[in-house]
TORKOL-4160 file (C-alpha; in steps of 0.2 Angstrom, whole numbers, padded with zeros to 4 digits, m for minus):
385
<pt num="1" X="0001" Y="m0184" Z="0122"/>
<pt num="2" X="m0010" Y="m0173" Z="0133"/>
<pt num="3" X="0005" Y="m0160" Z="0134"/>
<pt num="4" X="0001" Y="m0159" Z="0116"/>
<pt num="5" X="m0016" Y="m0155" Z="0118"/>
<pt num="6" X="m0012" Y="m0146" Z="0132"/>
<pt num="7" X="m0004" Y="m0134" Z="0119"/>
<pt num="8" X="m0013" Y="m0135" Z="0108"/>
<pt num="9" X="m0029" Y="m0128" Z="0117"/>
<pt num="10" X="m0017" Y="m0114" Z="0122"/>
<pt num="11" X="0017" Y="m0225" Z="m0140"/>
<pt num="12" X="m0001" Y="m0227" Z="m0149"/>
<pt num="13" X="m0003" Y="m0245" Z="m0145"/>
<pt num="14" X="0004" Y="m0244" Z="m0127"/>
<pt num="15" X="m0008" Y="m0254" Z="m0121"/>
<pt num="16" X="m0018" Y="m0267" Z="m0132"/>
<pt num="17" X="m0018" Y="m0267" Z="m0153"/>
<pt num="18" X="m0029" Y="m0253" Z="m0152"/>
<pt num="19" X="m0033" Y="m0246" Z="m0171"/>
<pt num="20" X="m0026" Y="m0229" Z="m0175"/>
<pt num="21" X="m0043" Y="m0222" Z="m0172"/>
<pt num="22" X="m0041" Y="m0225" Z="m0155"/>
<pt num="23" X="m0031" Y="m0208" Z="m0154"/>
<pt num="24" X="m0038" Y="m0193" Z="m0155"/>
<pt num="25" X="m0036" Y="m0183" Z="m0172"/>
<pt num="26" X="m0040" Y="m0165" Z="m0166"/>
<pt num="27" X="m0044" Y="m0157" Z="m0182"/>
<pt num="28" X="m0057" Y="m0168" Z="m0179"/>
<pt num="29" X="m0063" Y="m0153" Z="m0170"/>
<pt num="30" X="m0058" Y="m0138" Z="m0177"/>
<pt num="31" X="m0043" Y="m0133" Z="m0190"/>
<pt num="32" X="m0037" Y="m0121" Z="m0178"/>
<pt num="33" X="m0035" Y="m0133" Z="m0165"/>
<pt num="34" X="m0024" Y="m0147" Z="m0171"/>
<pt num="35" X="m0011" Y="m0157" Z="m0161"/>
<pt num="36" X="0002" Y="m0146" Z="m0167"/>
<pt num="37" X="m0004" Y="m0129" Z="m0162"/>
<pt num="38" X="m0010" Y="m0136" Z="m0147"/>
<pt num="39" X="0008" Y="m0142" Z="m0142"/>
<pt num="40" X="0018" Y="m0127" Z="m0148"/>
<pt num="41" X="0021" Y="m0111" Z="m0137"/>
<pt num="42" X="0017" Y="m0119" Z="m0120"/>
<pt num="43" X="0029" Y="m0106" Z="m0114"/>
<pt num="44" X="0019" Y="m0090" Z="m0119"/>
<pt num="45" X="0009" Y="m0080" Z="m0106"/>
<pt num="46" X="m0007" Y="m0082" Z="m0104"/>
<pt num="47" X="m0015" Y="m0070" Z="m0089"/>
<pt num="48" X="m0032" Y="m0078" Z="m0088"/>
<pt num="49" X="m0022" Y="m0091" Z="m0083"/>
<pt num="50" X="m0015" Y="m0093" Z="m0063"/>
<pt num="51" X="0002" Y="m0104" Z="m0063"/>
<pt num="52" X="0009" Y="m0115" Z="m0046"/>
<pt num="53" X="0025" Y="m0103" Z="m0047"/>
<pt num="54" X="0028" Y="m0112" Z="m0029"/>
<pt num="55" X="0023" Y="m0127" Z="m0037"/>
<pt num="56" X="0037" Y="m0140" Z="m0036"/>
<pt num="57" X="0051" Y="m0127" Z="m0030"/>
<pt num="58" X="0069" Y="m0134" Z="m0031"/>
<pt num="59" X="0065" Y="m0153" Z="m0034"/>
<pt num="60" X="0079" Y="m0162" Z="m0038"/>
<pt num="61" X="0073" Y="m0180" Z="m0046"/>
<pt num="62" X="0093" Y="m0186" Z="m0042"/>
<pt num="63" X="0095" Y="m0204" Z="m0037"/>
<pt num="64" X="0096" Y="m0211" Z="m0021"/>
<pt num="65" X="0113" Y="m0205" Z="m0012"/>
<pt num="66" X="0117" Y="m0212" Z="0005"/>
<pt num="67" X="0127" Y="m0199" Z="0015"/>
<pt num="68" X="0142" Y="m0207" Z="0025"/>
<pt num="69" X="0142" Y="m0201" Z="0041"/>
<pt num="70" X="0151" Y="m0210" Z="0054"/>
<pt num="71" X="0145" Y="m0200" Z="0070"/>
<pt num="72" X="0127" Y="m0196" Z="0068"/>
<pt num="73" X="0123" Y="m0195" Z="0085"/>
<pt num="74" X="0108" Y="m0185" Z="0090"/>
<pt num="75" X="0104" Y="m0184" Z="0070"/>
<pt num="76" X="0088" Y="m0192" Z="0066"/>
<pt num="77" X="0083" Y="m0201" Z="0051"/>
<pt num="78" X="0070" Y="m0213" Z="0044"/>
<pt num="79" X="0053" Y="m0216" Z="0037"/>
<pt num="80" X="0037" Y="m0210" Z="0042"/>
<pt num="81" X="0019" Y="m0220" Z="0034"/>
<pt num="82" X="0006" Y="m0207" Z="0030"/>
<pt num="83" X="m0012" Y="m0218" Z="0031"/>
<pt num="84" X="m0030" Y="m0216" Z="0034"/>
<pt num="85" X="m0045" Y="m0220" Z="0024"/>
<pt num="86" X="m0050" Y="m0210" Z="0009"/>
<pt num="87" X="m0051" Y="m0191" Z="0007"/>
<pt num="88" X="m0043" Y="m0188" Z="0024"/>
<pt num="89" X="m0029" Y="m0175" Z="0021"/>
<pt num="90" X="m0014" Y="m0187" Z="0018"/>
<pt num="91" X="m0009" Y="m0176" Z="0004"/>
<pt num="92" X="m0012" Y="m0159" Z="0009"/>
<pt num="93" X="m0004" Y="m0162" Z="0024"/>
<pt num="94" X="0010" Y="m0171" Z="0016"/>
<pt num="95" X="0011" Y="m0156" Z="0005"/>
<pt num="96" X="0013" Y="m0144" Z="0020"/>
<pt num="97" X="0025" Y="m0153" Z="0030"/>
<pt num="98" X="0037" Y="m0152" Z="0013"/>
<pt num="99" X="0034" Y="m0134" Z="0009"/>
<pt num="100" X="0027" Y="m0136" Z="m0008"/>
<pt num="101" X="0016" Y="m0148" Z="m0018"/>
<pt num="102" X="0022" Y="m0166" Z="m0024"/>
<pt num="103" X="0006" Y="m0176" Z="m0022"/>
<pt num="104" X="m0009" Y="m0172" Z="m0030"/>
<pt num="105" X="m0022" Y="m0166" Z="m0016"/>
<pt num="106" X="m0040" Y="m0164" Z="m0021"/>
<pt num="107" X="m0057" Y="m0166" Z="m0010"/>
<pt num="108" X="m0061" Y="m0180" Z="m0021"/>
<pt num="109" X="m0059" Y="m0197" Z="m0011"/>
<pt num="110" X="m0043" Y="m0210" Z="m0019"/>
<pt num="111" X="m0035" Y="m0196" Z="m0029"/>
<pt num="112" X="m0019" Y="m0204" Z="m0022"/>
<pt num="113" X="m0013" Y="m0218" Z="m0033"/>
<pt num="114" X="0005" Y="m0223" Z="m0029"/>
<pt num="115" X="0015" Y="m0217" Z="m0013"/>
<pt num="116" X="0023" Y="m0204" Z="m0016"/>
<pt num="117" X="0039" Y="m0202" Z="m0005"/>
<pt num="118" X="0043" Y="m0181" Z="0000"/>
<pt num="119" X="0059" Y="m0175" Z="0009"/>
<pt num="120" X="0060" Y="m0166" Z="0024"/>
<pt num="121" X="0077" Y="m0160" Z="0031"/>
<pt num="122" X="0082" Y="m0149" Z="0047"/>
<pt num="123" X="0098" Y="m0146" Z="0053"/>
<pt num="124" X="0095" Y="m0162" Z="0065"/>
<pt num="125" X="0086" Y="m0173" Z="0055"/>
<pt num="126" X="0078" Y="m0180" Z="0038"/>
<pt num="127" X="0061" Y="m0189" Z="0035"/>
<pt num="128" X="0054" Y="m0196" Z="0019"/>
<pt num="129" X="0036" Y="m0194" Z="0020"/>
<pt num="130" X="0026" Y="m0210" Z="0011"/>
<pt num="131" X="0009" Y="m0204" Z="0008"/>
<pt num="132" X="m0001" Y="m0219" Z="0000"/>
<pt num="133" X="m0017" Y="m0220" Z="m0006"/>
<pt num="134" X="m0030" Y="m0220" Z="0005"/>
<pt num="135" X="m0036" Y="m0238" Z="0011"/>
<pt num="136" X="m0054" Y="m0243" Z="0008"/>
<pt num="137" X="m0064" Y="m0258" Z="0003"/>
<pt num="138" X="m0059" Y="m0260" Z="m0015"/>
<pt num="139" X="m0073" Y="m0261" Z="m0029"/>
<pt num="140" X="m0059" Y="m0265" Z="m0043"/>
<pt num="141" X="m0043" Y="m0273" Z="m0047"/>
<pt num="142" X="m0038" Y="m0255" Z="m0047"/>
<pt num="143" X="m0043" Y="m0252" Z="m0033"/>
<pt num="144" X="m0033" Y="m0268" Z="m0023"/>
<pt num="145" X="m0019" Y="m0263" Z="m0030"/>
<pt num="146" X="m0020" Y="m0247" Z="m0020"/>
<pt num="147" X="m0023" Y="m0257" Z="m0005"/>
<pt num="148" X="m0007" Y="m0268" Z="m0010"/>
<pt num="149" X="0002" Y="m0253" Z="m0012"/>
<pt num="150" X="m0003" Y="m0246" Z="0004"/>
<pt num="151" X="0004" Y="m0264" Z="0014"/>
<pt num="152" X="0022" Y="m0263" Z="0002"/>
<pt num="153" X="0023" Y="m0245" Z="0011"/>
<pt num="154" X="0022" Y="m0252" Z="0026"/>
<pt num="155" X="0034" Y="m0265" Z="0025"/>
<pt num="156" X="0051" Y="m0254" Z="0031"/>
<pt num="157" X="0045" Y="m0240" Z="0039"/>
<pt num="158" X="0051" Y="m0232" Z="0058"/>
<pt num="159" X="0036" Y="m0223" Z="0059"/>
<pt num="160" X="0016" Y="m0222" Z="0058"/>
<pt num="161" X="0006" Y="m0206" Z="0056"/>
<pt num="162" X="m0015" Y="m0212" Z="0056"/>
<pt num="163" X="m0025" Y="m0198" Z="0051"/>
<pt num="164" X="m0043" Y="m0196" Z="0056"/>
<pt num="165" X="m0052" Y="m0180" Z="0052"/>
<pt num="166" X="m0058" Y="m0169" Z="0065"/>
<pt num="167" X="m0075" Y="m0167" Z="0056"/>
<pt num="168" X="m0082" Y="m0186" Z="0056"/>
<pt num="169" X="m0082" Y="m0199" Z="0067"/>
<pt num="170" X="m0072" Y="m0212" Z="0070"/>
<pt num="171" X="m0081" Y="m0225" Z="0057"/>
<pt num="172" X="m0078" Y="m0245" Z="0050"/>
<pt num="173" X="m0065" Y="m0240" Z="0037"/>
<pt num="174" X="m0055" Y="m0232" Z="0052"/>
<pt num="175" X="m0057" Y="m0250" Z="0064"/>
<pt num="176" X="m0050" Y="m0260" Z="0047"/>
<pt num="177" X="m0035" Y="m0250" Z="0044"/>
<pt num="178" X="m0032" Y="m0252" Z="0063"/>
<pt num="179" X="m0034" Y="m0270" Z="0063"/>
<pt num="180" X="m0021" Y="m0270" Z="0049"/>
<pt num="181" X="m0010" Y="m0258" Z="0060"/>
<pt num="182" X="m0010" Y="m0271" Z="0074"/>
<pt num="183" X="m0008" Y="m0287" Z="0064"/>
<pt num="184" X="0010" Y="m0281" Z="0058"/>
<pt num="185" X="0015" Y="m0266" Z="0072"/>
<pt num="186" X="0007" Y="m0271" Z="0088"/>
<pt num="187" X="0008" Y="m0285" Z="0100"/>
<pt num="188" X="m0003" Y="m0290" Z="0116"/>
<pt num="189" X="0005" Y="m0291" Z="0132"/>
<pt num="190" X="0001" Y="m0303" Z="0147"/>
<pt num="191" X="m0018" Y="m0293" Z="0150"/>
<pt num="192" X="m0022" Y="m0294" Z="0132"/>
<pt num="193" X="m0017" Y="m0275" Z="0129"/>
<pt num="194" X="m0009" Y="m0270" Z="0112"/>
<pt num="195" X="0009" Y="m0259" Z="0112"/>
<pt num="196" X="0015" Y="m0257" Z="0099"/>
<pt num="197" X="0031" Y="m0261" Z="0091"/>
<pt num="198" X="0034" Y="m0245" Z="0081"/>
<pt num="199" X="0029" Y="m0227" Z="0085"/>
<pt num="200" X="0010" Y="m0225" Z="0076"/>
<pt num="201" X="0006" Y="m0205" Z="0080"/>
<pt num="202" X="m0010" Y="m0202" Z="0079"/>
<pt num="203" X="m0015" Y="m0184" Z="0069"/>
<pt num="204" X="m0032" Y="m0178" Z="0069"/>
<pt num="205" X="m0035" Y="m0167" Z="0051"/>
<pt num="206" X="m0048" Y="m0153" Z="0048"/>
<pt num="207" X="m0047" Y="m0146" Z="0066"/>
<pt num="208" X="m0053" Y="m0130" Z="0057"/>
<pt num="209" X="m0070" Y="m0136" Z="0056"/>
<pt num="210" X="m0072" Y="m0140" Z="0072"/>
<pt num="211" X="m0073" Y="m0127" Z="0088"/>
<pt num="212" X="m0060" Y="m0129" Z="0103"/>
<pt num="213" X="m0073" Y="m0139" Z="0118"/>
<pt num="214" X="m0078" Y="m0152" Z="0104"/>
<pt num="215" X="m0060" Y="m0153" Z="0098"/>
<pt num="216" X="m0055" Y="m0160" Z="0116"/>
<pt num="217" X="m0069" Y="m0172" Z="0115"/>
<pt num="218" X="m0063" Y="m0178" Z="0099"/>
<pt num="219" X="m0045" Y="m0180" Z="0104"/>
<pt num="220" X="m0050" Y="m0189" Z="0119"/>
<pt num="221" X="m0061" Y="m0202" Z="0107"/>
<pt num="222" X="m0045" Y="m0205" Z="0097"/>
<pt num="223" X="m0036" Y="m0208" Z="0110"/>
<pt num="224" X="m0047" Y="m0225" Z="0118"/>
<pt num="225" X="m0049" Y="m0230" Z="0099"/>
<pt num="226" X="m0030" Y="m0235" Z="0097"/>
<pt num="227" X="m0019" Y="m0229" Z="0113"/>
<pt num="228" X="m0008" Y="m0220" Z="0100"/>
<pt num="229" X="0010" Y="m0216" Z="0105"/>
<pt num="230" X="0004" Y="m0197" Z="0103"/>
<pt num="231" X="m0008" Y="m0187" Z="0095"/>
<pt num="232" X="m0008" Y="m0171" Z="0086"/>
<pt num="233" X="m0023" Y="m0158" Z="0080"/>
<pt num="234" X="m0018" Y="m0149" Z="0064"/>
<pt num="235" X="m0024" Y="m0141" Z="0050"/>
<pt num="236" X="m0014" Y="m0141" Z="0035"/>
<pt num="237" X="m0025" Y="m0129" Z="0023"/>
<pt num="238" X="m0024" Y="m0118" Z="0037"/>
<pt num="239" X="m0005" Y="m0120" Z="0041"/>
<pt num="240" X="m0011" Y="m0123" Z="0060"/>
<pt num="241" X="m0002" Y="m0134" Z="0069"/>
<pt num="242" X="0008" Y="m0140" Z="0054"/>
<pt num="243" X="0026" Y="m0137" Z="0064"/>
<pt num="244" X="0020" Y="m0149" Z="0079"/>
<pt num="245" X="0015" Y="m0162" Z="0067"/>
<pt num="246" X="0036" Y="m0164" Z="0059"/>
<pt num="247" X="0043" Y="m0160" Z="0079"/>
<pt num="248" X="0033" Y="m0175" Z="0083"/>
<pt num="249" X="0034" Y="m0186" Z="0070"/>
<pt num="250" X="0056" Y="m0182" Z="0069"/>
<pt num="251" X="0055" Y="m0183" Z="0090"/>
<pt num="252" X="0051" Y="m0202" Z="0084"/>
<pt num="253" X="0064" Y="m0207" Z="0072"/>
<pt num="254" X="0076" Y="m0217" Z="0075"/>
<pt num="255" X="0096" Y="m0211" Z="0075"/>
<pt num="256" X="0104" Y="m0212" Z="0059"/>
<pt num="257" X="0113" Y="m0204" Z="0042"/>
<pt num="258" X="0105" Y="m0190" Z="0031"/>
<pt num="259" X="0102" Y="m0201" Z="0016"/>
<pt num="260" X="0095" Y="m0185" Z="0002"/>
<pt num="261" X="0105" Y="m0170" Z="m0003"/>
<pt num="262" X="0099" Y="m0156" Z="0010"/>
<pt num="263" X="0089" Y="m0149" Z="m0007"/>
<pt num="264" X="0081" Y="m0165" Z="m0013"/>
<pt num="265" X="0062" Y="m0162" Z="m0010"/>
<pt num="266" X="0055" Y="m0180" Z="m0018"/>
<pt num="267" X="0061" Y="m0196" Z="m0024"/>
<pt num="268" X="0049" Y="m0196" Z="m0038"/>
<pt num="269" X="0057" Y="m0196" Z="m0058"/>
<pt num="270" X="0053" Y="m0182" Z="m0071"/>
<pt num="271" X="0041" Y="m0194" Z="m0080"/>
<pt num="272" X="0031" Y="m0199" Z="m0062"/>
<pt num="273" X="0031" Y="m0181" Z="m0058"/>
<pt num="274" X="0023" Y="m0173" Z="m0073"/>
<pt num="275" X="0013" Y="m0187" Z="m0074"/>
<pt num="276" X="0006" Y="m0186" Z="m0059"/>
<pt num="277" X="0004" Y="m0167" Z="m0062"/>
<pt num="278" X="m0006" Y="m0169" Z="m0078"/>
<pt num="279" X="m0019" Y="m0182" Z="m0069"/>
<pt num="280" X="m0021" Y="m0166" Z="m0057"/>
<pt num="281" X="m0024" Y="m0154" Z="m0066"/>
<pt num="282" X="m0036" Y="m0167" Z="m0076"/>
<pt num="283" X="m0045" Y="m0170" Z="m0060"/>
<pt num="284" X="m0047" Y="m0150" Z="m0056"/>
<pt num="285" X="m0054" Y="m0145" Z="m0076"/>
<pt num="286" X="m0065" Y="m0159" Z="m0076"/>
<pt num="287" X="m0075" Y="m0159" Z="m0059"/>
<pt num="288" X="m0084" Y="m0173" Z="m0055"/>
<pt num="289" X="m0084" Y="m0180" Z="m0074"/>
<pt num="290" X="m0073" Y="m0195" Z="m0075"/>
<pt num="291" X="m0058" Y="m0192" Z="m0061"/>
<pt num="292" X="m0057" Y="m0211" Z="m0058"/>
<pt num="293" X="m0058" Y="m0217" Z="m0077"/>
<pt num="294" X="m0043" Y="m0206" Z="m0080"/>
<pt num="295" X="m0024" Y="m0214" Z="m0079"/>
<pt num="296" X="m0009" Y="m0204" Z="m0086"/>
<pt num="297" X="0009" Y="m0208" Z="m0096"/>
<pt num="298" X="0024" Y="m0200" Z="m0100"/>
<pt num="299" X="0027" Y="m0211" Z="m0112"/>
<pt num="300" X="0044" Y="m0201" Z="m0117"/>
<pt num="301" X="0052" Y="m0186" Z="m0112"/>
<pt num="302" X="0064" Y="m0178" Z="m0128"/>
<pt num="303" X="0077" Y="m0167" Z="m0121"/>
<pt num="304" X="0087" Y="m0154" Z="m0134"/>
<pt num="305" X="0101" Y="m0163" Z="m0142"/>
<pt num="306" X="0093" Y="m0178" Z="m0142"/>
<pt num="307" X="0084" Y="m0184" Z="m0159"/>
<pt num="308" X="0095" Y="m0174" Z="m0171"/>
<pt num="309" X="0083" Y="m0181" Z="m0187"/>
<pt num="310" X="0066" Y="m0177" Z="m0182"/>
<pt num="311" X="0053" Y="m0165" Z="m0178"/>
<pt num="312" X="0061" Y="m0163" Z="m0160"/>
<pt num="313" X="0076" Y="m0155" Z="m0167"/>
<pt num="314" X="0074" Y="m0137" Z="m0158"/>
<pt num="315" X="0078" Y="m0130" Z="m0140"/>
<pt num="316" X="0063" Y="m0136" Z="m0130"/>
<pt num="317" X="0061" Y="m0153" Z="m0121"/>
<pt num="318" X="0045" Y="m0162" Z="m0129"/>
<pt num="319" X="0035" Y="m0173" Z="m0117"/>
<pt num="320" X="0024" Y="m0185" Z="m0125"/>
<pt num="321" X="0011" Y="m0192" Z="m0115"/>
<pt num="322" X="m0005" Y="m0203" Z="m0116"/>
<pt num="323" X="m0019" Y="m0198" Z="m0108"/>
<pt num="324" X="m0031" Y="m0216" Z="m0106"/>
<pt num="325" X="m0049" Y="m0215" Z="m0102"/>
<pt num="326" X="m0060" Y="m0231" Z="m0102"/>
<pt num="327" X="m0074" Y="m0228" Z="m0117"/>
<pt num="328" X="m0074" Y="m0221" Z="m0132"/>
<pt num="329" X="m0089" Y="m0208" Z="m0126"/>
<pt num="330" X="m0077" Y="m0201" Z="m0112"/>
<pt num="331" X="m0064" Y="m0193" Z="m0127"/>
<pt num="332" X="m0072" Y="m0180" Z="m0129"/>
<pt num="333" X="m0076" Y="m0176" Z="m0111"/>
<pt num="334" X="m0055" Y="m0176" Z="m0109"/>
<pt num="335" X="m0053" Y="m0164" Z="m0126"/>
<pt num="336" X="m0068" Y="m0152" Z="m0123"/>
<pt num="337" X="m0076" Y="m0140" Z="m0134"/>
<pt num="338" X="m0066" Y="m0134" Z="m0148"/>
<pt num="339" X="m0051" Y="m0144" Z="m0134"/>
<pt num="340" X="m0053" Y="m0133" Z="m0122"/>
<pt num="341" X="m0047" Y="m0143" Z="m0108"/>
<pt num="342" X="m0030" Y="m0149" Z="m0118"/>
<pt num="343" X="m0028" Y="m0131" Z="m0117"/>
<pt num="344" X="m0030" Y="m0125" Z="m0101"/>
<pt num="345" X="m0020" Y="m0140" Z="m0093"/>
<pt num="346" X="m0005" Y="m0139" Z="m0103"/>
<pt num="347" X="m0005" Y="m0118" Z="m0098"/>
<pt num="348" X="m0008" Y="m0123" Z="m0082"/>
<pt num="349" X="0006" Y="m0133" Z="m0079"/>
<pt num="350" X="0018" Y="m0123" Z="m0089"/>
<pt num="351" X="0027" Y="m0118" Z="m0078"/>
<pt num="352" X="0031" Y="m0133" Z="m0066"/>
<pt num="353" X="0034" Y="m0145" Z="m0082"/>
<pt num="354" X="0049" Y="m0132" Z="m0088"/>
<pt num="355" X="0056" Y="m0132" Z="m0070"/>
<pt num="356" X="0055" Y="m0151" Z="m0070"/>
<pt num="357" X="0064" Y="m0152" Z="m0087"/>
<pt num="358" X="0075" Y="m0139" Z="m0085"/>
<pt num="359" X="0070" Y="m0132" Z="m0101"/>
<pt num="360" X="0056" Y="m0123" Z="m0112"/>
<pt num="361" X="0043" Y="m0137" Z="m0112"/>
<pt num="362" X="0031" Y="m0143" Z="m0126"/>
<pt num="363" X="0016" Y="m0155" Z="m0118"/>
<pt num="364" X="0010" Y="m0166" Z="m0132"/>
<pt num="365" X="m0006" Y="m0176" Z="m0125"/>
<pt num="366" X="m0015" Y="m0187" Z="m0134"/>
<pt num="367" X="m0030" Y="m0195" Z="m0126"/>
<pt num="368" X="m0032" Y="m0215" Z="m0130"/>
<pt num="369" X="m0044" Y="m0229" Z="m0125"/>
<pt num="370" X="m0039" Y="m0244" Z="m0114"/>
<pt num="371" X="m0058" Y="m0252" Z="m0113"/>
<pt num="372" X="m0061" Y="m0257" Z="m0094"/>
<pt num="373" X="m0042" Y="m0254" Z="m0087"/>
<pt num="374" X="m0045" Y="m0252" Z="m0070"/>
<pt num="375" X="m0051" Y="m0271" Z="m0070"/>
<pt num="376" X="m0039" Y="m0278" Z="m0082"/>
<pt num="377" X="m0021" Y="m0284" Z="m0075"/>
<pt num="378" X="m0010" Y="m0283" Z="m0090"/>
<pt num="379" X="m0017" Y="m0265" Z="m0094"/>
<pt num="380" X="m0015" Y="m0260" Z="m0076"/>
<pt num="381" X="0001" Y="m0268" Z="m0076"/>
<pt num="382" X="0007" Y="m0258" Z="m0091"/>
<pt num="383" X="m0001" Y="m0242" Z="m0083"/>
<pt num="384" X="0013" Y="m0244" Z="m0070"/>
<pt num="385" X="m0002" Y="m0254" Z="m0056"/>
């Protein structure tokens, strides 16, 4: 561990029997603006608009495959637990260490919602990064199923990362998850001190915000709060650092098979993918508005070929979604003037859903109400909670 700082320093009714009402007409709005024009010609260029080109590179959604490999000795494999409270970096830093982005990372506390599992493969070794949602004292049912979430991430895992951020102190929310930490991973030995039974790396975020002499001091704090098996300074947003982080956290793998194709990059589905996507850019056009009324659905994605008797029958893939919000006042906060924001998120993410799709993509949203779902379990339950 000092050797590290060491060199360093150097459908409609989805959820309840909603009335039709409950979906947003957009000519409601304006006849130039209907559902249909919206949806068509998500392809078009638009240069007022920036695109992710780098945005979900080379993902391949393919199933699980287990690689066979009799003599894996010196290759690494296994699964590394992204935690820490709220707002901490788990995303962006999962983001960096994969090359590219598959979470959603936003300076908005408990934007993370599910674990999302990213790839990682060197010539030695493979990690699947689990970054969950960030643990905190929960003022919903949503909000425990986060924290439940967070403990069935834990349940299988060979490896801990705890992230603390450089630019707070080490606070109540940090000493909980740490007390969680110990319950399942550490033990106390004949003096009472914990070990514990799995590597837990501790990696301090944000070190760009803080100058070198209180960086040290800040390490050193980390250090006395929970003896980690290492600890590593980075800054994701700033690429500093990042390459340490994956050589420590591989170093602590266990032996074992390569389990992903070489060019798998997430475990995550189309439909979870775009999903997830949409609620991001949902998050970004809106601000502060509404991020955590919002829950998103790919309730169908139509590939060419598909449904020969419809309206689908043409060369794009069609994804229909369901875009929930929790009062009827917060419709047209999602739609904006003259829907504006359906718009600009379906340009936005042109690019990444055709590359998910594998095709010319049409994004058909439609914004619905599901009155109090982030304290109601059958609706969270049918929102994938």
């Amino acid at each position: 561990m000092d050797s590290v700082k060491d060199d360093y320093m150097n459908n409609e009714n989805y959820l309840d029997d909603k009335k039709s009402n409950e979906t947003t007409d957009l000519t409601s709005f304006d006849s130039n603006y209907s559902n249909d024009s919206i949806s068509d010609n998500l392809d078009e260029s638009d240069n007022n608009i920036v695109d992710d080109d780098d945005m979900l590179s080379n993902l391949d959604s393919s199933t699980h495959v287990t690689i066979s490999n009799n003599d894996f000795h010196g290759y690494r494999s296994g699964f590394v637990a992204v935690v820490g409270r709220p707002n901490v970096g788990k995303s962006t830093l999962m983001n960096a260490l994969i090359g590219t982005h598959i979470a959603i990372s936003s300076s908005r506390p408990e934007t993370t919602r599910k674990a999302i599992r990213g790839i990682v493969t060197t010539q030695n070794a493979q990690m699947v990064i689990v970054d969950t949602p960030g643990i905190h004292r929960p003022r919903t049912l949503l909000g425990q199923r986060l924290n439940d979430i967070v403990d069935e991430s834990l349940s299988d895992v060979d490896v801990i990362a705890f992230l603390l951020p450089a630019d707070q102190e080490i606070g109540p929310g940090d000493r909980r998850i740490l007390s969680r930490l110990r319950a399942d991973f550490a033990k106390k030995d004949d003096s009472l001190k914990w070990s514990w039974k799995i590597p837990v790396i501790g990696i301090v975020t944000k070190i760009d915000t803080l100058d070198r002499s209180k960086l040290v001091s800040h390490l050193i704090k980390v250090q006395e709060f929970a003896d980690f098996t290492d600890i590593v300074p980075v800054s994701a947003i700033e690429n500093d650092n990042v390459d340490e982080v994956k050589k420590v956290l591989i170093d602590n793998l266990p032996e074992g098979p390569q389990m992903y194709p070489e060019d798998q990059l997430s475990e995550e589905s189309p439909s979870e993918m775009i999903s997830e996507l949409i609620r991001g850019a949902f998050l970004e056009e809106l601000d502060d508005e509404l991020p955590h009324s919002l829950a998103v659905v790919v309730d169908d994605i139509v590939y060419p070929g598909e449904d020969l008797e419809t309206k689908y029958n043409d060369s794009k893939a069609h994804v229909l979604v369901s875009v929930y919000v929790e009062r009827d006042s917060q419709k047209p906060i999602i739609i904006g003037h003259r829907a504006e924001h359906l718009v600009r998120v379906k340009k936005r993410l042109r690019t990444a859903v055709n590359r998910i799709t594998g095709f010319k993509a049409v994004l058909e949203l439609h914004v619905k109400v599901a009155k109090g779902w982030q304290s109601d379990p059958k609706k969270l339950e049918r929102l994938g909670f």
